[in-house]
MARZA-595702 format. One record per residue (C-alpha): residue in one letter; x, y, z. Coordinates in steps of 0.2 Angstrom, whole numbers, padded with zeros to 4 digits, always signed. Layout:
BEGIN
AXYZ;...
// end
This chain:
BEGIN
X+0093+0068-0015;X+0087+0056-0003;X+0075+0043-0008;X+0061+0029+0002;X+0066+0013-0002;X+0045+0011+0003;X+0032+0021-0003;X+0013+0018+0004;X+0000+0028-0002;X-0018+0030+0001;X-0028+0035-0015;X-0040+0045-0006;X-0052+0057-0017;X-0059+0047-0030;X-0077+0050-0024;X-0075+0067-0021;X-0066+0069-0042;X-0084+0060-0049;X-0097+0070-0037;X-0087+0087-0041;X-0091+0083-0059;X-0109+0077-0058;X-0103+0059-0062;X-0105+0042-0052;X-0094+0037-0039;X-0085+0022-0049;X-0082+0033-0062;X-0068+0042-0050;X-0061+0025-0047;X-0059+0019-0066;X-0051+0037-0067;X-0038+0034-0053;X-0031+0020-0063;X-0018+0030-0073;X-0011+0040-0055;X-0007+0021-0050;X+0002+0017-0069;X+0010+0033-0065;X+0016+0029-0047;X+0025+0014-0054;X+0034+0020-0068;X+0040+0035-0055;X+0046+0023-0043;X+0054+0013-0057;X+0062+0029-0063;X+0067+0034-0048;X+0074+0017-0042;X+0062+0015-0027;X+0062-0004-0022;X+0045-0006-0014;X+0028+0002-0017;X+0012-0001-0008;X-0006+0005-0013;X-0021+0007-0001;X-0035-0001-0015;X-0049-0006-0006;X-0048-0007+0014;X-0060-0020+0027;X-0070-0004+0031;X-0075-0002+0010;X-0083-0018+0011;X-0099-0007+0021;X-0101+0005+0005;X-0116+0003-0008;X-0117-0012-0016;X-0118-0003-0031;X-0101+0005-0029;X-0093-0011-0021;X-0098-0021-0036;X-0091-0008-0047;X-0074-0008-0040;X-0074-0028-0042;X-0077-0028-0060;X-0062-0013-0060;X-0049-0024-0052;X-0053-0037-0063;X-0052-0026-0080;X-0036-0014-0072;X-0027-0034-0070;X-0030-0041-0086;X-0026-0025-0095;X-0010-0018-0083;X-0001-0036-0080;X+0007-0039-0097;X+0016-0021-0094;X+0019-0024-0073;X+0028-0038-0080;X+0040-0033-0093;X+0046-0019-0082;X+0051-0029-0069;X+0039-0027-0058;X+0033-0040-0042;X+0014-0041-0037;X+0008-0048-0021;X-0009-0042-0015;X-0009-0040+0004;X-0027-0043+0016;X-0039-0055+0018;X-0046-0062+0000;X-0061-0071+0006;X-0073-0058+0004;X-0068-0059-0014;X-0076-0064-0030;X-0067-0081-0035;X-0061-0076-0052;X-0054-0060-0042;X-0045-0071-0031;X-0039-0082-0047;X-0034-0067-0056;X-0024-0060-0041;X-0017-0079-0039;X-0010-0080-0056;X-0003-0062-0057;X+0007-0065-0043;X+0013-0081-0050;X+0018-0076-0066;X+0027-0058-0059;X+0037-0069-0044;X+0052-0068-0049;X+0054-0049-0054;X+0064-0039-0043;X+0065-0020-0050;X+0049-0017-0039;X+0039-0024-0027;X+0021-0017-0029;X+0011-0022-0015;X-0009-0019-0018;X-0020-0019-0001;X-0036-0026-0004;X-0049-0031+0010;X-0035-0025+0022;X-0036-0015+0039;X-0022-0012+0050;X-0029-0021+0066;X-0032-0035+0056;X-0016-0038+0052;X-0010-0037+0068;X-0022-0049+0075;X-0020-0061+0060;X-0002-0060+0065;X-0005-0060+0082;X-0016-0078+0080;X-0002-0088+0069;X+0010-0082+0084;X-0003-0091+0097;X-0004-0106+0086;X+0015-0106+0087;X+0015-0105+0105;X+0002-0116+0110;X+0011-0130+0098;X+0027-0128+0108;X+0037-0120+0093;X+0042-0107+0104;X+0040-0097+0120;X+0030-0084+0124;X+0043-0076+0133;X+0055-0077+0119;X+0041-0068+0106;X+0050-0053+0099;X+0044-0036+0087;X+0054-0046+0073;X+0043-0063+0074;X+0026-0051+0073;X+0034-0040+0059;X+0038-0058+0052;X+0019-0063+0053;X+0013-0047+0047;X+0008-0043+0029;X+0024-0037+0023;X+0034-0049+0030;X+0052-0048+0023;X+0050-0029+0016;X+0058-0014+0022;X+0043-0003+0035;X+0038+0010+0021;X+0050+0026+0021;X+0036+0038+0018;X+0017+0038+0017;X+0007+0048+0004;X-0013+0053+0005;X-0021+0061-0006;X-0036+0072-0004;X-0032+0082+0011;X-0039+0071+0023;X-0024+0070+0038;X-0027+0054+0046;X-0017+0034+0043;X-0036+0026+0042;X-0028+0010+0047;X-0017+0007+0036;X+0002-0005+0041;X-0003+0003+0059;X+0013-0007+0067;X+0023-0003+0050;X+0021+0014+0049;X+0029+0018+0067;X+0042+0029+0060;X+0037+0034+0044;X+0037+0049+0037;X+0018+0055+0036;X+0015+0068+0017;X-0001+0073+0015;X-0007+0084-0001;X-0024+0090-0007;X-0023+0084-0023;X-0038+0072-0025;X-0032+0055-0031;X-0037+0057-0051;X-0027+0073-0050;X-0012+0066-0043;X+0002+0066-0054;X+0018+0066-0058;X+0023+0083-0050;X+0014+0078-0035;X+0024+0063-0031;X+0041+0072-0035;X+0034+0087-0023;X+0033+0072-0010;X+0050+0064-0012;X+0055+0080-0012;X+0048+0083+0006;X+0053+0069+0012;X+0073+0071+0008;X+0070+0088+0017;X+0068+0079+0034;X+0077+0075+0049;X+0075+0054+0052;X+0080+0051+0070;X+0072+0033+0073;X+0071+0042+0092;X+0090+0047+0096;X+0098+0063+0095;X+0101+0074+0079;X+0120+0071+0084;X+0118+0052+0087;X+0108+0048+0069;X+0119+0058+0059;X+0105+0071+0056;X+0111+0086+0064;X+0106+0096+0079;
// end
């Protein structure tokens, strides 16, 4: 079977799991912790090199303060109890958007998990937090015009390679395939340049009820696809 070298998901669902069942809305998200443990030890299994996560996106940030206060404290209690294991399976941790929003021992927290898992290389786990699409383009975008207006380089030698360079996951593979959960059929901007040719999976499962099945139904799906990266079927190898 074919596999992604790159999975991005978006955990989509959580609220929808607590209202169904009469409970508050964080208690979704502390329930969507074991599809993530899950999601790694799948791609670990399954020899998959990179694997990143939609956590919490620049839009989240105009939820109730109620909610957003309780997803804090939940990264801060999913790091300190999930890092010791992250690490001894080999797994690398980066955390991709813009921090600054972020309480400070958050930001301490996701500084030292990425220092202590830097040198892992069975999987690169890649956690978006306070990211959107646009803005990393236009973070990118802005180093490039700082580069420019230094005389590093040219505007008119700029390439696609020296923004995918400045983008987020600068020195990853594009993700193969996309999940989202919850039956919504939409990118919400997520790796908008990134996801250019990816192939797009969408399932109803809401994101507590994702498991193991449901991510093998999805690699599944995606070794039953023609990848064409714009040629012919003849020309990539694909068939007709």
């Amino acid at each position: 079977m074919t596999l992604p070298r790159h999975v991005a998901i978006i955990m989509d669902g959580n609220g929808r799991w607590a209202a169904a069942r009469g409970l508050p809305r964080h208690a979704g998200h502390k329930e969507g912790v074991e599809p993530v443990r899950m999601c790694v030890r799948e791609s670990l299994r399954n020899g998959i090199g990179a694997l990143t996560l939609f956590a919490f996106s620049s839009e989240n940030w105009g939820r109730p303060g109620e909610e957003v206060s309780a997803l804090m404290g939940l990264f801060v209690e999913a790091l300190d109890s999930q890092i010791d294991e992250l690490h001894e399976n080999g797994v690398r941790v980066a955390f991709i958007g813009d921090r600054q929003g972020f309480p400070e021992r958050l930001r301490a927290r996701m500084a030292a998990a990425e220092a202590r898992t830097a040198h892992n290389a069975k999987l690169r786990l890649q956690v978006a937090v306070g990211y959107g699409g646009r803005w990393d383009i236009l973070n990118a975008t802005r180093q490039l015009a700082e580069r420019c207006a230094s005389g590093a380089m040219r505007p008119a030698d700029l390439s696609e390679d020296d923004l995918s360079a400045a983008l987020q996951l600068s020195g990853l593979p594009d993700p193969d395939l996309f999940i989202r959960t919850g039956g919504e059929r939409r990118i919400s901007n997520f790796l908008l340049w990134n996801l250019a040719y990816t192939e797009l999976y969408f399932c109803a499962d809401l994101w507590p009820d994702f498991n193991a099945d449901g991510f093998g139904a999805a690699l599944q799906d995606f070794a039953s696809r023609q990848r064409r990266f714009g040629l012919t079927g003849a020309q990539s190898g694909e068939g007709a």
